[in-house]
C-alpha positions in Angstrom: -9.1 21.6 19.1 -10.0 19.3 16.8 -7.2 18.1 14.2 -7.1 19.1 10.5 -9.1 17.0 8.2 -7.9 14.3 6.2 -8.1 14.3 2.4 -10.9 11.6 1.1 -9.3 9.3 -1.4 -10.4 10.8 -5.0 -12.6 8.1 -6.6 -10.4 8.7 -9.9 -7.5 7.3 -8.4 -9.0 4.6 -7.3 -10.0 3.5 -10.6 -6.7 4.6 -12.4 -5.0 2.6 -10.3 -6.0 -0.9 -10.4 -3.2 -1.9 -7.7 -5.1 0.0 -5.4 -8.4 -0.8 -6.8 -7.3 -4.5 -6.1 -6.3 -4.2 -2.6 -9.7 -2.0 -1.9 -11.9 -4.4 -3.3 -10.3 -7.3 -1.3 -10.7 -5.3 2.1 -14.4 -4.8 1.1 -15.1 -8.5 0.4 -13.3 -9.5 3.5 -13.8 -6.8 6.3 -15.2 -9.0 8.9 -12.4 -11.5 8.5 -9.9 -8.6 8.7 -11.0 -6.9 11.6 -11.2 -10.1 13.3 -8.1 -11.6 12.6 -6.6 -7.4 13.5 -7.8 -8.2 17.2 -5.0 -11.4 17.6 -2.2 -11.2 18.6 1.2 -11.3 16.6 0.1 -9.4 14.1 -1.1 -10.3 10.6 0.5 -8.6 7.8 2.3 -11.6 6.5 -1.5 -13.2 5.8 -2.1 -10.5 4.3 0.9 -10.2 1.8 0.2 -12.8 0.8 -3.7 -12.4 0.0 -3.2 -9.4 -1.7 0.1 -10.2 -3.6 -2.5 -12.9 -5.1 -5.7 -10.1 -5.7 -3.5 -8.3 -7.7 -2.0 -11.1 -9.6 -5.2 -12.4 -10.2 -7.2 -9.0 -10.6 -5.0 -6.3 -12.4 -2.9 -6.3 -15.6 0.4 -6.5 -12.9 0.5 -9.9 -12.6 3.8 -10.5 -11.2 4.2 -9.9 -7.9 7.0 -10.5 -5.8 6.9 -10.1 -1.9 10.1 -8.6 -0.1 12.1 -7.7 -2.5 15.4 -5.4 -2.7 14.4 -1.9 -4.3 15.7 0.8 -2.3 18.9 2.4 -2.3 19.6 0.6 1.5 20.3 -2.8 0.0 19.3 -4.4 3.5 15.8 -2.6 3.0 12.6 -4.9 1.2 9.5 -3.8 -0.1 6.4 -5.9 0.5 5.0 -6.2 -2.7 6.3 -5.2 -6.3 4.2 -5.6 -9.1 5.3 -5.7 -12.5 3.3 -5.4 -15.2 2.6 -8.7 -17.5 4.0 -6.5 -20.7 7.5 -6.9 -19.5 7.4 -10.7 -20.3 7.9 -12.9 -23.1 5.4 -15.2 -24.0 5.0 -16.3 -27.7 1.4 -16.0 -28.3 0.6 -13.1 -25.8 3.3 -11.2 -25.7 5.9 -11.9 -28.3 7.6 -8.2 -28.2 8.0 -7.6 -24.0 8.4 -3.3 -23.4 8.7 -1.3 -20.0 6.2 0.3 -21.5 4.1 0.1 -18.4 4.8 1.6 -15.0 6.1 -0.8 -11.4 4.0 -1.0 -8.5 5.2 -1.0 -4.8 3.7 -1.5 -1.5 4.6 -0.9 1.9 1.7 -2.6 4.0 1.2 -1.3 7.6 -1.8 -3.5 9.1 -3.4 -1.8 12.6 -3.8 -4.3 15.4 -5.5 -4.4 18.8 -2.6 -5.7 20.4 0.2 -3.8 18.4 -1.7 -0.2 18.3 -4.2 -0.2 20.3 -3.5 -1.6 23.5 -0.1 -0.6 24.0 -0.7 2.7 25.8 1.4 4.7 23.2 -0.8 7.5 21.0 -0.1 7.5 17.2 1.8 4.1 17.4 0.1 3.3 14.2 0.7 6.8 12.5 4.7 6.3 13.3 4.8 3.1 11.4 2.8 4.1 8.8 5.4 7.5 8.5 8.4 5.0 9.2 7.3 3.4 5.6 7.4 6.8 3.8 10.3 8.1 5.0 11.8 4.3 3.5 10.2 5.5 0.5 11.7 8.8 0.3 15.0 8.0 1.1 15.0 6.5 -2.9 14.7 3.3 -5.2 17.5 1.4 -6.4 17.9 3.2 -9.7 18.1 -0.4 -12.2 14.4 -1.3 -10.2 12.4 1.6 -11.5 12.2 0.2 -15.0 11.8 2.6 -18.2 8.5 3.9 -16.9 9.1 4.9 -14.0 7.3 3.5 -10.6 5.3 4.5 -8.2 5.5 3.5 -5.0 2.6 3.4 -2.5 2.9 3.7 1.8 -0.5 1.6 2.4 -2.7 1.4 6.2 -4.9 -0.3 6.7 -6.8 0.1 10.2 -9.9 -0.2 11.9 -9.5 3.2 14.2 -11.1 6.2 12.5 -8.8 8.2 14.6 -5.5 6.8 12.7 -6.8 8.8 10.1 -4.8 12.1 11.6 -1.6 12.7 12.7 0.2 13.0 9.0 0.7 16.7 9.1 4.2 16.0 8.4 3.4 14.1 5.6 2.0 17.1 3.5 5.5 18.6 3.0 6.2 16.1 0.9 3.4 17.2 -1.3 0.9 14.9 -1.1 -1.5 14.3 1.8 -2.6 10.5 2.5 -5.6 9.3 1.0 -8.4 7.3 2.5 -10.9 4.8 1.6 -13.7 3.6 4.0 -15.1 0.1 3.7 -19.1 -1.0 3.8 -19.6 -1.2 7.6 -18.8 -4.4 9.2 -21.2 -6.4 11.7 -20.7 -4.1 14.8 -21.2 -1.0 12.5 -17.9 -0.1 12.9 -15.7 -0.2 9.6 -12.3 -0.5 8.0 -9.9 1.6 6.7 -7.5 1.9 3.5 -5.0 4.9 3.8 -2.6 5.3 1.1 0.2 7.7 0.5 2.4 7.5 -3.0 5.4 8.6 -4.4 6.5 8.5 -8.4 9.8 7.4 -9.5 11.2 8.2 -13.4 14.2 6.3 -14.9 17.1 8.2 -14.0 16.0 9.5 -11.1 15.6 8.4 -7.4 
């Protein structure tokens, strides 16, 4: 039997979302890097924390981004990468009058590896980790983190493996199937992936 298709990202949220769009469009410039460096082991999403906590500071309007941060409700619990928008800071020619006006970002990054997911004998090793990250998510923000617009906070994948694509059936009871994106194919033909998964958080509720 084959499984249940996965919902293709919706092009619309790619561009509403220029968090997303960022991370996306440094996948697509750097695929062959990626799914070279995902074939070593020890794993690599520190490197790539830190690429994309600097795409998105760089290419989208949330310019500060910290990496490993305290927002949930389990103090001993860090998110990857929270973005804050450049409206919530003062700066007298720019920005003289700083608001929440704007919405926070989070990420949780899950990077698939040869070594970590593919080789270990153990099917859907990739899917758990990817779930382990949204159950994090669902268990609640730290109320003072989600700012005066809300936040939304994003479970992202990223793997080479069409077949990580499935396996989230679980996932849809909280409402919202993962999304995918599929890079330009890389060298071999094969390609890369960018699954994503959200949840939206409003002041005064977690």
């Amino acid at each position: 039997m084959n499984p249940p298709p996965v919902l293709q990202a919706y092009p619309l949220e790619i561009q509403e979302n220029e968090v997303i769009a960022a991370i996306i469009d440094f996948v697509e410039r750097n695929r062959q890097r990626i799914w070279e460096i995902s074939g070593m082991k020890g794993g690599w999403e520190g490197w790539l924390q830190v690429e994309l906590a600097m795409a998105v500071s760089r290419h989208s309007s949330h310019s500060v981004v910290e990496r490993e941060k305290a927002v949930f409700q389990n103090a001993s619990q860090f998110i990857d990468l929270w973005c804050t928008h450049r409206n919530e800071y003062y700066h007298p020619m720019t920005n003289p009058s700083p608001s929440q006006r704007d919405r926070r970002i989070g990420v949780e990054l899950k990077c698939g590896g040869e070594h970590q997911d593919f080789s270990t004998n153990v099917v859907g090793n990739f899917q758990t980790r990817v779930i382990k990250d949204i159950q994090k998510i669902m268990f609640g923000m730290n109320p003072s983190e989600i700012g005066d617009a809300g936040a939304r906070v994003y479970a992202v994948g990223i793997t080479a493996e069409f077949d990580d694509l499935y396996g989230f059936e679980s996932v849809a009871t909280t409402g919202m199937q993962p999304r995918y994106w599929r890079s330009s194919p890389l060298q071999n033909t094969d390609s890369l992936y960018v699954l994503w998964w959200y949840r939206d958080f409003r002041n005064g509720s977690v």
